[in-house]
N, C-alpha and C positions, 0 to 999 in steps of 0.2 A: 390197771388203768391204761390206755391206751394214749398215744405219742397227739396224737388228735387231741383230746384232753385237755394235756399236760402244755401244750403250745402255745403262747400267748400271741394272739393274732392283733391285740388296739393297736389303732394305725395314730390316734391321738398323740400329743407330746404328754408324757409322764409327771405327776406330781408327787418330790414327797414333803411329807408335812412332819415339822419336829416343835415340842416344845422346849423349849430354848429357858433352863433357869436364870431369871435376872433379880438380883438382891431376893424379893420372897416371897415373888413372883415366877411363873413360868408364861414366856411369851411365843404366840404362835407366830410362826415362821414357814412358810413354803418355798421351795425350790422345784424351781420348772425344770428340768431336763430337756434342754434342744434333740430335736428329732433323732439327728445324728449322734446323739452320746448317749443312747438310751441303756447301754449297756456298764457307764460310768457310775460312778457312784455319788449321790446330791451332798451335797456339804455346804455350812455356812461357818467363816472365817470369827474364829472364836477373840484372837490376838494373835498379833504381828510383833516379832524385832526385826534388827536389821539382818540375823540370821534365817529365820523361819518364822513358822507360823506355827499353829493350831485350828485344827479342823476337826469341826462336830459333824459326826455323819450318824445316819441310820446302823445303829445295834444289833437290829436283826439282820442284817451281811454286812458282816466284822472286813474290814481290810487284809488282805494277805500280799498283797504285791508289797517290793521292796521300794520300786520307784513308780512315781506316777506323772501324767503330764497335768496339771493345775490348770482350768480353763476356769476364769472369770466371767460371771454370768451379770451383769451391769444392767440396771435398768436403765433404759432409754434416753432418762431425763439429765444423766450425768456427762452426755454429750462424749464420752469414750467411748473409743473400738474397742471390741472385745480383743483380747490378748492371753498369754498362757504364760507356765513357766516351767520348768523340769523342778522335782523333787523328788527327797529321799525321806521315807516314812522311816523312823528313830523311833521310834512307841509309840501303843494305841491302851487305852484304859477306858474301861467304862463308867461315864458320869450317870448316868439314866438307868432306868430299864430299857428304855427309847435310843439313848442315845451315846455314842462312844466318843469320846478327845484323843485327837490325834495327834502329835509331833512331828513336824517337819523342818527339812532343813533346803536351802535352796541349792539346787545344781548349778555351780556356775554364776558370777558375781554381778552383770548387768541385765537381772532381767526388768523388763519394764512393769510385771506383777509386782515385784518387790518395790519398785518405785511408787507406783501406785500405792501398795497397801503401807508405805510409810504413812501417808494421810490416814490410815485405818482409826487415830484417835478421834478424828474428826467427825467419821460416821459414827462412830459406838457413841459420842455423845449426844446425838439426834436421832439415832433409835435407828439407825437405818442398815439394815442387814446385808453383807455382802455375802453373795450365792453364788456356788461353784460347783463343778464338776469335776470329779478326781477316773482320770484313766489310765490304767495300769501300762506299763511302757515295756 
């Protein structure tokens, strides 16, 4: 097969799609990837402490980096800037055949992600899914 092929040339921004187990149910979930992070990895914030979190990414390209930068993907309507945070992946297991959980812990104690995703009980109760970008550091 030839390099021509094998290249992916979509000039588009990238979507991926996970179903998401909730109680006994699976709910669908897309994550857009900004043009710019097309090479990060889509994840949706599973649960938050004040230590870290949990991120559900796509299973078929498992995580290998140790640290990653967290970029907050915010719909428009919550009137926030987008913002990041530094993290250290601590384990990855597989929930799905779709999709993997991942552990993280946060680099560094004021970040404004962590601030934010303390509110995280607030969205999980209105169904409203927080989308992010994980780029290897």
């Amino acid at each position: 097969m030839n390099q021509q092929a094998t290249t992916d040339k979509r000039k588009d921004q990238r979507v991926e799609f996970f179903l998401i187990p909730v109680e006994r149910e699976q709910m669908p979930v897309w994550v857009f990837k900004p043009e710019q992070d097309l090479e990060g990895h889509a994840g949706v914030v599973a649960n938050v402490s004040k230590g870290g979190l949990q991120i559900l990414t796509n299973a078929e390209f498992p995580l290998s980096a140790a640290r990653y930068q967290l970029k907050l993907l915010l719909d428009e309507g919550h009137g926030i800037q987008p913002f990041s945070a530094q993290l250290r992946r601590a384990w990855s297991e597989s929930l799905t055949a779709m999709v993997d959980v991942n552990g993280f812990e946060y680099l560094g104690t004021d970040s404004p992600a962590a601030e934010f995703l303390s509110s995280f009980e607030s969205f999980a109760q209105r169904k409203v899914w927080v989308r992010c970008v994980l780029l290897p550091l």
